[in-house]
Each structure stands twice: as structure tokens, then as C-alpha cells.
C-alpha positions as CSV (number, residue, x, y, z in Angstrom):
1,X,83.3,127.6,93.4
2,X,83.0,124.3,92.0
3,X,79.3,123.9,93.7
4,X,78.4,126.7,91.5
5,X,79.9,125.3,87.6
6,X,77.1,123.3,86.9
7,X,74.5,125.1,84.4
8,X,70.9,126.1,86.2
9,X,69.3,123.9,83.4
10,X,71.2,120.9,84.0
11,X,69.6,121.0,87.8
12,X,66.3,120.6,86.8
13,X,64.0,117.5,86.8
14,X,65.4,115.2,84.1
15,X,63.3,113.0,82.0
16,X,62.5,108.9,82.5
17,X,65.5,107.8,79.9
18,X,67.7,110.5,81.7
19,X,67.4,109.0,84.7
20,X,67.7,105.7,83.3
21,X,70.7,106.4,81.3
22,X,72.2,107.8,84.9
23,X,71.3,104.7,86.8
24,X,73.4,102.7,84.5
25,X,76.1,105.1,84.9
26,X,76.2,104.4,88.0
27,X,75.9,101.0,87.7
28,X,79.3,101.3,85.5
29,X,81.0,103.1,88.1
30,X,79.9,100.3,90.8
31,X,81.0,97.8,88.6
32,X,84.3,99.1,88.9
33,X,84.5,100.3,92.5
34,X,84.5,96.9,93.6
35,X,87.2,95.4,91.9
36,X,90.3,96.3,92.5
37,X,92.8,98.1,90.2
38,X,89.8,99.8,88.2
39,X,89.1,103.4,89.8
40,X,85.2,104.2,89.5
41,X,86.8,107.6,88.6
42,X,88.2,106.4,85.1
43,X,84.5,105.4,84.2
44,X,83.2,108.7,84.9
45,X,86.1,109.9,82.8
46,X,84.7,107.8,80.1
47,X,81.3,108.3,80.8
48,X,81.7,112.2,80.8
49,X,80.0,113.1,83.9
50,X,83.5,113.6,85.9
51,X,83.2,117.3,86.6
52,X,80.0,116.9,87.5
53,X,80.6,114.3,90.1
54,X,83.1,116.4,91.6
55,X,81.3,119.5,92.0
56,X,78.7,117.5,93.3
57,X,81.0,116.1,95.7
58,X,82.5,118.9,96.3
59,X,79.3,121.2,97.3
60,X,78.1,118.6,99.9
61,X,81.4,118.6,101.2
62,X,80.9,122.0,101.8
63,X,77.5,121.8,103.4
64,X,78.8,119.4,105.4
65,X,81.5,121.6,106.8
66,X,79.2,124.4,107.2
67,X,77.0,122.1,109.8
68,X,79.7,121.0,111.6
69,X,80.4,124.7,112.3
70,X,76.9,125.1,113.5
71,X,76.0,126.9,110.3
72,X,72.6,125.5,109.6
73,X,71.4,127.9,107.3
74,X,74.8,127.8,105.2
75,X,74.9,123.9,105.1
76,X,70.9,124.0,103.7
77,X,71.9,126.8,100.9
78,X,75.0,124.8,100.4
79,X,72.6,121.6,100.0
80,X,70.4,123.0,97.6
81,X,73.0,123.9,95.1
82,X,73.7,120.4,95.1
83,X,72.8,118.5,91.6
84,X,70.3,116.5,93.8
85,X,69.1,115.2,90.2
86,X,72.7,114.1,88.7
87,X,74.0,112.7,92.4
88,X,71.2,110.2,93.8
89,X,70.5,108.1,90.6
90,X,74.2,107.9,90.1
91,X,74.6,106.3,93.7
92,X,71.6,104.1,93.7
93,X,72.7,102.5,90.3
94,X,76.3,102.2,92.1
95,X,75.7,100.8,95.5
96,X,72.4,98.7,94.0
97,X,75.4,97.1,91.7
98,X,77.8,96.5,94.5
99,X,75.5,94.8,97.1
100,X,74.8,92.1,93.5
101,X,78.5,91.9,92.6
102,X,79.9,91.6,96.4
103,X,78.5,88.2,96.6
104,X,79.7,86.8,93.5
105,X,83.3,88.3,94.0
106,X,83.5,87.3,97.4
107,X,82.8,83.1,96.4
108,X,85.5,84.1,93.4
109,X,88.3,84.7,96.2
110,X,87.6,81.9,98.3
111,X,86.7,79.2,95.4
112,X,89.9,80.2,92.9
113,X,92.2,82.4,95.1
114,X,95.0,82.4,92.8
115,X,93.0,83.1,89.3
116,X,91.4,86.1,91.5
117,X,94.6,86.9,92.3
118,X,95.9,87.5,88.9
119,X,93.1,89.1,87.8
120,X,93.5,91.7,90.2
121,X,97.1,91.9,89.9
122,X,96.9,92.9,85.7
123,X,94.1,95.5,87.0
124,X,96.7,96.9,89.4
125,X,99.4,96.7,86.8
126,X,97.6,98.8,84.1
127,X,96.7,101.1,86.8
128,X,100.0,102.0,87.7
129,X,100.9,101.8,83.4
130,X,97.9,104.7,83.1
131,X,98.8,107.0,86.1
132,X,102.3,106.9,85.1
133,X,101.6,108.5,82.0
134,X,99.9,111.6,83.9
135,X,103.3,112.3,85.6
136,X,105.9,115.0,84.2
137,X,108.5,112.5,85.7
138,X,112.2,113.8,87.0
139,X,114.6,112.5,88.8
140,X,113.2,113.6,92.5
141,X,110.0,112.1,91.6
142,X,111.3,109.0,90.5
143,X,113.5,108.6,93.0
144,X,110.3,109.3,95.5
145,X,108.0,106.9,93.6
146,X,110.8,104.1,94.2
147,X,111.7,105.0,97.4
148,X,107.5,104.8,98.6
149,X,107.5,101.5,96.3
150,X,110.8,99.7,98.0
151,X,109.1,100.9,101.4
152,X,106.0,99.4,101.2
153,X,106.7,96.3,99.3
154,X,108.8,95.6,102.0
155,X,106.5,96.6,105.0
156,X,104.0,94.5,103.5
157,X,106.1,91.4,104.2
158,X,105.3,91.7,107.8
159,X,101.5,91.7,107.2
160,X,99.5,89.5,109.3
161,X,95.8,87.8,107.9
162,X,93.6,89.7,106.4
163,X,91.2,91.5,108.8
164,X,88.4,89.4,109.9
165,X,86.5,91.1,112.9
166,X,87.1,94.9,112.0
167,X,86.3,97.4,114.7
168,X,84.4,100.5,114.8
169,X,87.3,102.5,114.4
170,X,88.8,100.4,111.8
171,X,85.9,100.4,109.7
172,X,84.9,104.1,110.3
173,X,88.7,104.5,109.2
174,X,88.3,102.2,106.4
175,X,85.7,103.8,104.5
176,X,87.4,107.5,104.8
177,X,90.2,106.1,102.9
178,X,88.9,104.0,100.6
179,X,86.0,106.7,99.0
180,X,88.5,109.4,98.4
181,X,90.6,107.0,96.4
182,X,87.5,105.9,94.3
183,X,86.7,109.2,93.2
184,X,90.4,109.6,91.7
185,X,90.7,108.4,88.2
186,X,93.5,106.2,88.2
187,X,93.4,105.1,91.8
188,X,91.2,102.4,93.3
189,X,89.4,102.4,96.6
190,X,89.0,98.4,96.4
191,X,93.1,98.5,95.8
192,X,93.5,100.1,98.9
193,X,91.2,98.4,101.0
194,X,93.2,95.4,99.9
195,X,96.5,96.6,100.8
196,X,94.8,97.6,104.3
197,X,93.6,93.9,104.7
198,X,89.9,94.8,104.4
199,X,88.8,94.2,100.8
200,X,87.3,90.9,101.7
201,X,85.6,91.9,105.1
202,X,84.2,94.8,103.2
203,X,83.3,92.5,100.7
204,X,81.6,90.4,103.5
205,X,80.0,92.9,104.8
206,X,77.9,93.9,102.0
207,X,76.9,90.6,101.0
208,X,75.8,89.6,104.3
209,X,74.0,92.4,104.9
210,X,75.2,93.4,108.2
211,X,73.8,96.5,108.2
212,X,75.6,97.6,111.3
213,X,78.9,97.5,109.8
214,X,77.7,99.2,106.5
215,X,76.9,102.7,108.4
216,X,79.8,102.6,110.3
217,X,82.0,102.2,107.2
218,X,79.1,105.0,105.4
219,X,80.0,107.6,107.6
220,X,83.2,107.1,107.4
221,X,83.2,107.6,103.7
222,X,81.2,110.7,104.4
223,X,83.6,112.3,106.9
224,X,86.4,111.1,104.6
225,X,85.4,113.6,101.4
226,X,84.4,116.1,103.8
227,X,87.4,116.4,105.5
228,X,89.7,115.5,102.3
229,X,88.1,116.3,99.1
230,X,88.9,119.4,99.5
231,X,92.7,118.9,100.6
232,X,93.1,116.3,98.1
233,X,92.0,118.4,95.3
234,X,94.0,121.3,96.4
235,X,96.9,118.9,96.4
236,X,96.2,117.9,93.1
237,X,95.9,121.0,92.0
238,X,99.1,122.3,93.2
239,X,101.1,119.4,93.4
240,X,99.5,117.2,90.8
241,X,102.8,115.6,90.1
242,X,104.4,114.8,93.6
243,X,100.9,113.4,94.5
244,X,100.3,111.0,91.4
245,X,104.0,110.0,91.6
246,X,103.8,108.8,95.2
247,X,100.3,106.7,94.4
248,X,102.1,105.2,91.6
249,X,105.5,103.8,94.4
250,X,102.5,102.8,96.4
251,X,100.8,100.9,93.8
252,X,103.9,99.4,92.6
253,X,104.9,98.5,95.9
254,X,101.2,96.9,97.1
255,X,101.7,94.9,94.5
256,X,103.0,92.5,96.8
257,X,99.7,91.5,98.1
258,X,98.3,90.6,95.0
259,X,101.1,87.9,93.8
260,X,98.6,84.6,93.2
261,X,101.0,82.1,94.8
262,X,101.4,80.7,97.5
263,X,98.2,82.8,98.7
264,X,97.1,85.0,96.6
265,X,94.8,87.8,97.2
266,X,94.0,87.4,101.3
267,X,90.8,86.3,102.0
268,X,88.6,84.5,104.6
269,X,86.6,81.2,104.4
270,X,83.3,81.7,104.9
271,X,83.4,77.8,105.6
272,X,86.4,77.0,107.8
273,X,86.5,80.9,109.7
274,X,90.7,80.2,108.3
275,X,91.8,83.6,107.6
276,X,94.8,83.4,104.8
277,X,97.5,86.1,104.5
278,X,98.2,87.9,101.0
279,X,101.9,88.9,101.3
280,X,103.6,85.3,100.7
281,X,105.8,85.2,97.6
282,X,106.0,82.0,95.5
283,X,105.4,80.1,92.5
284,X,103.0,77.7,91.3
285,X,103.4,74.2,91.9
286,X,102.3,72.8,88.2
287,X,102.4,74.3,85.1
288,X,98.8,74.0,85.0
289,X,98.4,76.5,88.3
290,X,100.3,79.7,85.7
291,X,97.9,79.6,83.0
292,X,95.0,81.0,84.2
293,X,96.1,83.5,86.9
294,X,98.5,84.7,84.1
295,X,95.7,84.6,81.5
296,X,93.2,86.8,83.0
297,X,96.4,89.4,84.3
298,X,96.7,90.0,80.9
299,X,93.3,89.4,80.1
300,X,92.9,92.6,82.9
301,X,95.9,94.9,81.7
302,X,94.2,95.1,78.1
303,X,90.7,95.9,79.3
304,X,91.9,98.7,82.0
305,X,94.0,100.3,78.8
306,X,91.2,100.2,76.3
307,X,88.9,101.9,78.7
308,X,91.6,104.7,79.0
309,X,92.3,104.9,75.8
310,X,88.2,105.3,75.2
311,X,88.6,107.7,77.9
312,X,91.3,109.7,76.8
313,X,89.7,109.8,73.3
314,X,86.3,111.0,75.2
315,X,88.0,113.8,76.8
């Protein structure tokens, strides 16, 4: 039982610069949650709390299944074998660093859509350049990967404006996708809430404090590892190979919605309400408009590689 892994002494009460040194963990890890193409999942690789995170995640998962079956007294025990000490200064340090960084991101895409749009697009690229490597490739799985890339590459090109009113639902929906992904080193949660045309209402979302919105898309997250950590880590564990090979075709294929010209990556104005689409496929107008989008993909593919390489060497 992965709720059970961690050491009794681990679980007690930690010390100030313990809990210090875990808020800027998770600080780290928020830092990287909301931009996408860097998986919070890699940090914690790095950082070398990842299975701890995941039997964390893993045991409140559990207790969360055990109340929905109208076990009360499981879901408690369950609860209390929970790293309590490890798990809430880790998320406070994370979501404190998202609510400063959402603002700042969010003027980014509107002010300089197609530098953004590069940046994110290198991130994306070494993404799929360090997933690839954990693959035992063969033929079906290539042939997969391609077929999933071709697929949605191509489905993208019908995709409308980015999402700019979400609905319950859609945000409920939202966050169960998007958490799983960030807890998957390799795979980013912001990535996919781009490809789902919800990175920059999200975004919005958290910088304008609409905290109606932010539960919704909360407990979505929550039902989404309880209802699929589990699977997805069974998945992994049996079918490591299929799995990872399809994210990679869908990666490569969602690049599509990251291309900086004409649009860029889609996002709303805050000024003019004018919601603009992140599928168009173009190139710059001037010479000048390829420098900097191109600078800062590369600028992106070398940092995403040297923290892998870090966290390989960690491991």
C-alpha cells in the first residue's frame, strides 16, 4: 500500500526550516504548474519528494473513496495515515505561488501573444524530447504516437476561441483533467488546459479572484485523483509504454495550438472582451516578429532539459 511507504518518523512534526524548506518546494512545483510544457511532477523529481507526493496522493485518494462508500471510519483511518506534515506546506507554497504568477502570466499573453507563444511552444517541445526518452519505442507504438499526433493536429484546426464563460460542468471537468496531468513528470496540466481552450480562463480565474469558479474547478481536481490516480498509476504501471507513447502523439499533435503566428497561444482581452483562437498557422510578417518568439523557444527547450538532466542525475 503506497499510503503505508512512508517511514513513521518522517510523519512527525517537522522543524521551522523543514517547513520552510517544504514551502519553497512547493513554491517550485507552482512555479511550474502554471506554465505550460513544464510538469510540476519533473520538479518533485528533482526536488526528491516524488514518492512521497504520490503516496500522499495516493492515501487521500483512498480516503476519499472509502467516504463515498459510506465508510466513515475507513476514510478517517485512511486520513490519518496521510503525511498531513509533507502534503499542506507543499500545497500552500504551490497554490500561494500561482495566485502571484497567474496575474503576471495572464498580462504576458495578452501584451506579447506571439513571444508567449514561443515560449510555451520550446517548453512543449522539450517535453515531448524528455518523455520520449522514457519509451521502449517499436513499431506499434510509433505507429500509435503518430497516428494520436496526425489526429489531433488535425482536429485542432477546427477549434473555435478560446473558452471565455466556462460552465460548471466545464470547469468541474477542467480541473479533473488537468491535476492528474500535473502530478505526471513529463506531462503538464497547464499544456492540457491549453489544448482544451481553458488555460487563459483558468488563468483568469485565479487572478481575479472569482472564488466561485475556483471551488468548482477545486473539486474537480479532487474527484479527478480520486477517481484516476489510481487507474492512471495502474496504467502506468502495467502499460507504462502504450501510455507515455500516446501522451507523447498528443503533445506532438497540440502543438498546433501553440504556433506564435498569426495568433499564437489563444487568449482573451481583458480590455476589448475579443476572444482570439490559437489554431491558425502562419508566419511572421517582419523579420523582427521571429526573433523573439524563436529566442525564448529555445531559450525554453534548454531550461526544461537541464532540469531533467538535474533530475535524472538526482535520481
Amino acid at each position: 500500500l503506497m499510503d503505508d511507504t512512508v517511514p513513521p518518523r518522517d510523519r512527525t512534526r517537522p522543524g521551522t526550516r523543514s517547513l520552510l524548506a517544504q514551502l519553497g518546494r512547493g513554491a517550485c512545483m507552482g512555479a511550474a504548474d502554471v506554465v505550460p510544457g513544464v510538469s510540476g511532477g519533473t520538479l518533485a523529481l528533482l526536488l526528491g519528494i516524488y514518492d512521497r507526493l504520490l503516496a500522499a496522493i495516493s492515501g487521500g485518494s483512498h480516503a476519499l473513496g472509502r467516504f463515498a462508500r459510506g465508510d466513515v471510519h475507513g476514510g478517517l483511518r485512511r486520513l490519518r495515515k496521510v503525511d498531513w506534515w509533507f502534503l499542506i506546506p507543499l500545497l500552500v507554497g504551490l497554490v500561494t505561488t500561482v495566485v502571484l504568477l497567474a496575474g503576471v502570466i495572464e498580462g504576458a499573453l495578452i501584451d506579447h501573444p506571439e513571444p508567449m507563444a514561443g515560449l510555451f511552444l520550446g517548453l512543449v517541445v522539450a517535453s515531448v524530447v524528455v518523455t520520449r526518452r522514457e519509451v521502449a519505442w517499436s513499431p506499434q507504438r510509433l505507429g500509435g504516437a503518430a497516428l494520436v499526433g496526425i489526429a489531433v493536429f488535425a482536429g485542432l484546426g477546427y477549434q473555435g476561441a478560446p473558452i471565455t464563460d466556462p460552465s460548471a460542468p466545464v470547469l468541474l471537468a477542467s480541473g479533473a483533467v488537468a491535476v492528474c496531468a500535473m502530478v505526471l513528470p513529463g506531462i503538464s496540466g497547464s499544456f492540457l488546459l491549453l489544448m482544451l481552450g481553458m488555460y487563459s480562463a483558468v488563468i483568469g480565474m485565479v487572478d481575479e479572484r472569482l472564488v466561485g469558479d475556483a471551488v468548482v474547478f477545486g473539486v474537480g481536481a479532487i474527484i479527478g485523483l480520486a477517481c484516476f490516480s489510481s487507474l492512471l498509476a495502474g496504467l502506468l504501471e502495467r502499460r507504462r509504454n502504450d501510455v507515455l507513447a500516446v501522451m507523447v502523439g498528443l503533445m506532438v499533435g497540440s502543438l498546433r495550438v501553440l504556433w506564435p503566428w498569426p495568433h499564437g497561444v489563444g487568449v482573451v482581452s481583458r480590455h476589448e472582451g475579443e476572444a482570439v483562437g490559437g489554431a491558425g498557422l502562419g508566419w511572421p510578417d517582419a523579420t523582427g516578429g521571429l526573433v523573439a518568439p524563436t529566442a525564448l523557444a529555445v531559450a525554453a527547450v534548454s531550461v526544461v532539459l537541464v532540469v531533467d538532466r538535474l533530475a535524472r542525475h538526482r535520481n
